[in-house]
C-alpha positions as CSV (number, residue, x, y, z in Angstrom):
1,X,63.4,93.5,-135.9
2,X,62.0,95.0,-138.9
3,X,65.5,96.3,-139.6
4,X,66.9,93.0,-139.5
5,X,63.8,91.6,-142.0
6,X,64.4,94.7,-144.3
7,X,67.8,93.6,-144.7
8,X,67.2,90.3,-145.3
9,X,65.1,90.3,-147.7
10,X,67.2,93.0,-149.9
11,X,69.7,90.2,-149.2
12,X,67.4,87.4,-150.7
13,X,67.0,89.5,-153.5
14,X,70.5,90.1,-154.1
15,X,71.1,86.2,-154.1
16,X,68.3,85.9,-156.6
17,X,69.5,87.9,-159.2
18,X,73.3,86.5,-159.0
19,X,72.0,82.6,-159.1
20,X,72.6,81.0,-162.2
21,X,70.2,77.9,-161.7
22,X,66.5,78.5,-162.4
23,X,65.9,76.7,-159.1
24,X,67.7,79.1,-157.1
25,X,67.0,82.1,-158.6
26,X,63.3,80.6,-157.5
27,X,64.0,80.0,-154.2
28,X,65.5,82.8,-153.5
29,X,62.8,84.6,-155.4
30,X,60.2,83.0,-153.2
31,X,62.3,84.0,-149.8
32,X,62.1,87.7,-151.1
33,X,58.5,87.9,-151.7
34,X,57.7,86.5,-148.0
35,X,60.2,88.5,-146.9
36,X,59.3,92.1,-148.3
37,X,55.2,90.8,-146.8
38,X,56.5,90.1,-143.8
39,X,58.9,93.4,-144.2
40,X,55.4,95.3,-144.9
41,X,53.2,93.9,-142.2
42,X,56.0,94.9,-139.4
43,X,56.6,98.7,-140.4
44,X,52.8,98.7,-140.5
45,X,52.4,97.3,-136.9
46,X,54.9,99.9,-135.8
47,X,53.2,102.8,-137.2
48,X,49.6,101.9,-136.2
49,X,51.1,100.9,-132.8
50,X,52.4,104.3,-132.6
51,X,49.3,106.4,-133.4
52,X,47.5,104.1,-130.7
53,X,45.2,105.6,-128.1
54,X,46.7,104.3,-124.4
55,X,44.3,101.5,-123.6
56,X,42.6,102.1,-120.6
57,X,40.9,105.7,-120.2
58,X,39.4,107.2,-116.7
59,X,35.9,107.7,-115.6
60,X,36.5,111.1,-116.6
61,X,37.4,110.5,-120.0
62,X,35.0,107.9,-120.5
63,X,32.1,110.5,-119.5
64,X,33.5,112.6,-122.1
65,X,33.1,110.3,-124.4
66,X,29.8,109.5,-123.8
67,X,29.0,113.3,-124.6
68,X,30.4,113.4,-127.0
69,X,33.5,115.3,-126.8
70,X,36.8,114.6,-127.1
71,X,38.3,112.7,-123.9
72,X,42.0,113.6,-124.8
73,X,41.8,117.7,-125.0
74,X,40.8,119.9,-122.6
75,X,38.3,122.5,-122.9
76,X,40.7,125.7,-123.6
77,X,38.0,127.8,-123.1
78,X,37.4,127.5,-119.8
79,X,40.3,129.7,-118.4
C-alpha cells in the first residue's frame, strides 16, 4: 500500500507540473502534498512496526523485567 501511495503521489506531482491552468496545477499541487503526508506517515508505520517488541511477554520475562534486566537475552554467562 505504501507502494501504491508513493506512486501516486509522484504521479500528482507529474500532473501538476504539466497543467497549464492555475487551478489545476493547484489541485494537483494540493493532492501531492497530502499524498507525500500520507506517503510519510505509512513508511513510518512500517518501520516502527518492524522494530516492535511482540506484545505479550511471559511470567518469566516479565520477572525479568521487574529486575531489571533484559527480558529478551539470555544470561550468556551462565554456561
Amino acid at each position: 500500500m505504501r507502494w501504491l501511495l508513493l506512486v501516486l503521489t509522484v504521479f500528482a506531482f507529474v500532473l501538476c507540473f504539466t497543467r497549464h491552468s492555475g487551478g489545476a496545477w493547484g489541485f494537483w499541487m494540493l493532492v501531492g502534498l497530502i499524498g507525500t503526508f500520507a506517503t510519510t506517515l505509512a513508511f513510518v508505520q512500517v518501520r516502527i512496526a518492524g522494530n516492535a517488541r511482540a506484545d505479550s511477554l511471559s511470567e518469566y520475562d516479565l520477572k525479568r523485567l521487574r529486575e531489571g534486566k533484559d527480558p529478551l537475552n539470555q544470561d550468556r554467562t551462565a554456561r
